[in-house]
N, C-alpha and C positions, 0 to 999 in steps of 0.2 A: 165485079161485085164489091162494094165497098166491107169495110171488117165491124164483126160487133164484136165489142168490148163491154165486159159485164163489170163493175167494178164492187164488191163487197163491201161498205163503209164509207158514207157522206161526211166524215167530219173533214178539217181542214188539209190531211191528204188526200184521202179520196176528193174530194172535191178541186182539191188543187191539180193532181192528174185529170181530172173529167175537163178542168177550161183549159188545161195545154194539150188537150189531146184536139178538145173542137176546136181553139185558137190557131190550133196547127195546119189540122185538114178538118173542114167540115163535113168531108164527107162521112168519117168515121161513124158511126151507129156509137153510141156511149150509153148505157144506163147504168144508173149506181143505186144501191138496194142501202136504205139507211132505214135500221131498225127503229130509229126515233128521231122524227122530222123537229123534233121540240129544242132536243140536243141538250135535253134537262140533265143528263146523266153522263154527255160525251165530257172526256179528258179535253177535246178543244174550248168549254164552257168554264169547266171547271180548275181550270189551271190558274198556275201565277203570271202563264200571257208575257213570256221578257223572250229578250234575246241578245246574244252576246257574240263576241268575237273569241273570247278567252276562254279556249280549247287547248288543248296538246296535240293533237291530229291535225296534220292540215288540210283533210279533206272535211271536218268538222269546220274549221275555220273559214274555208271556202264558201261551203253551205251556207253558212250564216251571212258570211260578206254577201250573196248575192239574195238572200231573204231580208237585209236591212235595204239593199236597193231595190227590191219589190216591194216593201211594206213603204215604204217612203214615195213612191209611185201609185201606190194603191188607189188614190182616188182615179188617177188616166186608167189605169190598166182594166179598171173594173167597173168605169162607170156603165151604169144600165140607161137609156131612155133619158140619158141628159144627166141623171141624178146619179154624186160623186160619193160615195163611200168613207166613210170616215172611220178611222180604230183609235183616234188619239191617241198615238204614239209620240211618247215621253224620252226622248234621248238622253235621259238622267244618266248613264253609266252604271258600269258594274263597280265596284271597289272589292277586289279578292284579297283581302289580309293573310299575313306570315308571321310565324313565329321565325325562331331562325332553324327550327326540325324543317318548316316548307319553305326556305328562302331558297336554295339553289334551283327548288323545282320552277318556283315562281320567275326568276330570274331565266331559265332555258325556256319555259312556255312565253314566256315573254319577246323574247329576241324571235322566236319562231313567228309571232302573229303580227312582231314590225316586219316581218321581212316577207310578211303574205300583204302589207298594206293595212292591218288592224291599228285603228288610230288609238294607241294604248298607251298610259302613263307611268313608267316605275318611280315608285315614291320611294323614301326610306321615310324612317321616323316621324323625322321633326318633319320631313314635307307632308306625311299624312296630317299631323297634327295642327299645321298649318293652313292647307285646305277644310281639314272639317275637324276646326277645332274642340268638338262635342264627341269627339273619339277619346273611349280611352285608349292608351298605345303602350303602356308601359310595359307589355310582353311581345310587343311588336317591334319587327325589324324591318319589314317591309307592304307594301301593298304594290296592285294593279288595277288602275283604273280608266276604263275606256271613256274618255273624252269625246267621241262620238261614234255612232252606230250603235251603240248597246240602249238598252231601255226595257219600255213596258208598254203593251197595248191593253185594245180589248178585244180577248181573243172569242168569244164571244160573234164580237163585229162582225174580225176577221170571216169566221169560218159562212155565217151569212152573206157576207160578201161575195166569196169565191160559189156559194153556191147559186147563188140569182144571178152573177154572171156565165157561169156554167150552163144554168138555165138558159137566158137569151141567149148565148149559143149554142143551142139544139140539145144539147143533154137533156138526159129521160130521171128525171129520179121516180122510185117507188117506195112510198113507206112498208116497210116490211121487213121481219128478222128472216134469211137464210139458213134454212131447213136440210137440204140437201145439195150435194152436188155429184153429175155422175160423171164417172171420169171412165173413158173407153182407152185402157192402156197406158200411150206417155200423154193422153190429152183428154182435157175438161172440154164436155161439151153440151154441158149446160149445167143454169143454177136455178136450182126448187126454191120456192119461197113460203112462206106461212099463207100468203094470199093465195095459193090454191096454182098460182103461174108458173111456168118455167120458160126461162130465159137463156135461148142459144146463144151459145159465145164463140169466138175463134179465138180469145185472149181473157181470160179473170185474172181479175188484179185483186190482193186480196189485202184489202188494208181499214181491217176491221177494228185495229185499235185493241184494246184492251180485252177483246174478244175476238183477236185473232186466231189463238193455237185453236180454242174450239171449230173455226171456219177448217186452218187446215188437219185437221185430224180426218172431215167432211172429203179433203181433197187426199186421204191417205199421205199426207206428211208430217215429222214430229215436227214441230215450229217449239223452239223454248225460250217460249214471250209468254209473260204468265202478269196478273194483274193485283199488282200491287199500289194497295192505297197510303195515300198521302193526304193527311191533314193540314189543312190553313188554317188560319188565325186572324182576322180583321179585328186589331187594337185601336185604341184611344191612348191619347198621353197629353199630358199639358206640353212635352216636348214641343220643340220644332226645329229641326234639324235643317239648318240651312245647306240648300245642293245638298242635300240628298240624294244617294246614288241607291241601284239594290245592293246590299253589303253581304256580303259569303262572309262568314265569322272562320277563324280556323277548325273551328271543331264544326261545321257543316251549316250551324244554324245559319238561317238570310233573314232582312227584313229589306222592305221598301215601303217608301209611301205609297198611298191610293185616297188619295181625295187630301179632307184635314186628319188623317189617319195615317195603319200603319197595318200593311198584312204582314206574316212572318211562317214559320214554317220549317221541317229541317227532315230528312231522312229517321227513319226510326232504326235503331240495332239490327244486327242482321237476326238474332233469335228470337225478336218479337216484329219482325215483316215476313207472316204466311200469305198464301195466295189468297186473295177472291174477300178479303175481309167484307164486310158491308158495308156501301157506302152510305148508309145513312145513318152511320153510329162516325163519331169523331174520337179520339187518341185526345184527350183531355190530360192526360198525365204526362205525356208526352212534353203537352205545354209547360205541366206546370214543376215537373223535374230536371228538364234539357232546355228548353227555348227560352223562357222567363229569367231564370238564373241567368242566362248567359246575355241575353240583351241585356240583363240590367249592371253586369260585367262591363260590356264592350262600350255600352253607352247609359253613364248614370242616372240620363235626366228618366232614362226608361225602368225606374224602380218603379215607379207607378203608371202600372198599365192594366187596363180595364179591358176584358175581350167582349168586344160588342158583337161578332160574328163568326160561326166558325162553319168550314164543309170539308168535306172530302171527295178528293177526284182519286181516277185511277191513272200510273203509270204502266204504260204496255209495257214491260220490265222486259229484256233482254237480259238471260240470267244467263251468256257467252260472257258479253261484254259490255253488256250495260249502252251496246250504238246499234245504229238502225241493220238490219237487214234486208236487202233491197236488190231487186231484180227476179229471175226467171231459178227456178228451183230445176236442176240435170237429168232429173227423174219424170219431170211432168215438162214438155215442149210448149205449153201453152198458157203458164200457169205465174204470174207474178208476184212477187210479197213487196208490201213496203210496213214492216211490223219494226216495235222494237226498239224504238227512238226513247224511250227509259225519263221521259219529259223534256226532250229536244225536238218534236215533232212540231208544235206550232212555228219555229223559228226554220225549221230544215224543211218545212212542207213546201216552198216553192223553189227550191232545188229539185225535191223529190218529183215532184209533178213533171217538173219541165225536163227532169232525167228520164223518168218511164215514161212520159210521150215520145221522148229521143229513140226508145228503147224498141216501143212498139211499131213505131212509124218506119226507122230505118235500121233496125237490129244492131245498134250500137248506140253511145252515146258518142253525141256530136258538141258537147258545148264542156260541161264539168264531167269528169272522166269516176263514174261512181261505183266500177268494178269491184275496188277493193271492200266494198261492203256488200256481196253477195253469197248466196247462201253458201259457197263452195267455204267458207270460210268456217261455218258450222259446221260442217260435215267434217270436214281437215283439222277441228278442233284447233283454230289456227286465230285465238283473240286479238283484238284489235284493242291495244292498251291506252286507254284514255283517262289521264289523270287529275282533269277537273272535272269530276261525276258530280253534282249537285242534286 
């Protein structure tokens, strides 16, 4: 008898697991329960859509090397009925600036992501200021810029993508939010839905995004991924910043281009980010206290900058360590997470996917080895220290 797999959450992991699981073996039964087929409110819609190499972990670095060779693949891998998929993916680069407080870190995360194959550039100085001469530098001692695999898509595209190809390969999706799940000791064996259904599993995966801890709370587990928003920023500027890359400022703020524009953005204080803010309100002070100043700091032409758009998505926050947790919870034999990517989930989701099909299919991983981000690590109180958080 072939296996059903319930999967909690359509956006671009859950989805990404749903087409390596049927790409894998078709026999598998897959259905994936997505509260909103619109994906007006998902973190994969609402994000800033990049991905990078330039990590301090090198199983983060990994991830993403093999998620810059599926997004660059992405029209084979996904086409449906002839018709090739497109995300416009922009290999513009990261550019990670230093003071000389973060030069040594810059410098060790660096040698580690030439030595995984990350096509990464260390500049000093005068080379930043040379390549993008519209820098200011004068408190700068270094940068890092990845020369290729790093960029921007649309994530958006993306998560559409993986889910119509998912579809033509046999996955079931169900619009509907997950209600209950009843668990018979160390095993789920089924998940209630709002639509009145329930759906037998031999395997839930539960990667509900930013509404994960509430699914497993459902499954009797603490999960401590909690949903913390993040404001953007779509600018105007008579600027024009030739090669433009996404730029990390030392003090956290980013900007990148997006069309003749410019989005930007930065983490808020830790004692003004609580849980669950709403996302239909934006952090406006945020902008015009912490991101404004500091673009118009790093890069002069950007004193005059007009916000033409602003929203807010949520990050599934991992308040361990800020990285994914991923795989089968000790307590529950049937029960999978992939919560917790802290806004590395669009860039790590086709690792992910193609790790928990590994996972399900043949009770291990057989390609990228993604044990050390499993939940035993929660529980062991045992962080995974990752020092470019963005």
């Amino acid at each position: 008898m072939s296996s059903k797999v319930v999967i909690v959450g359509g956006g671009v992991i859950g989805s990404s697991i749903a087409y390596f699981l049927r790409l894998s073996d078709p026999t598998v039964g897959v259905t994936v329960i997505e509260r909103d087929p619109t994906y007006a409110r998902s973190s994969s819609a609402l994000s800033a859509a990049s991905i990078r190499q330039q990590f301090s972990t090198p199983l983060s670095i990994q991830m993403s090397l093999f998620g810059i060779e599926f997004l660059r693949s992405i029209g084979e891998r996904l086409e449906v009925d002839g018709t090739r998929p497109s995300i416009d993916l922009h290999e513009g680069g990261y550019l990670f600036l230093a003071t000389a407080a973060g030069e040594s870190t810059l410098r060790e995360n660096h040698a580690l992501q030439k030595r995984l194959g990350a096509d990464i550039s260390l500049l000093d100085a005068s080379g930043l200021k040379s390549r993008f001469p519209w820098l200011n530098t004068d408190d700068l001692v270094a940068g890092a810029y990845g020369e290729s695999g790093e960029g921007w898509f649309d994530g958006y595209g993306l998560v559409q993508a993986l889910r119509k190809k998912a579809l033509a390969l046999g996955a079931r999706y169900v619009a509907a939010d997950v209600t209950a799940v009843q668990r018979d000791g160390k095993r789920v064996t089924q998940v209630r839905a709002a639509n009145g259904e329930t759906y037998a599993c031999d395997v839930v995966v539960n990667a509900a995004g930013a509404w994960s801890r509430r699914v497993a709370q459902m499954v009797g587990i603490d999960l401590p991924v909690y949903a913390r928003r993040r404001s953007i920023f779509n600018v105007s500027s008579p600027a024009r910043l030739e090669r433009c890359p996404l730029l990390i400022d030392p003090s956290g703020v980013y900007f990148r281009p997006e069309g003749n524009a410019y989005i930007c953005g930065t983490s808020p204080a830790a004692d003004r980010d609580p849980d669950d803010l709403p996302l239909d309100e934006v952090d406006h002070a945020l902008f015009d206290d912490v991101i404004w100043p500091t673009l118009a700091h790093r890069v002069p032409q950007f004193e005059a900058l007009r916000v033409q758009n602003c929203w807010s998505g949520y990050y599934e926050y991992n308040v361990l360590d800020q990285n994914a947790i991923i795989g089968y919870h000790p307590d529950v034999d049937n029960c999978i997470f992939a919560n917790g990517f802290s806004g590395h989930g669009l860039q790590q989701g086709p690792a992910t996917g193609r790790g928990i099909s590994e996972l399900i299919l043949h009770g291990r991983y057989t390609t990228l080895d993604l044990a050390s981000l499993s939940f035993a690590r929660v529980l062991d109180n045992r962080p995974i220290v990752e020092k470019n958080v963005v």
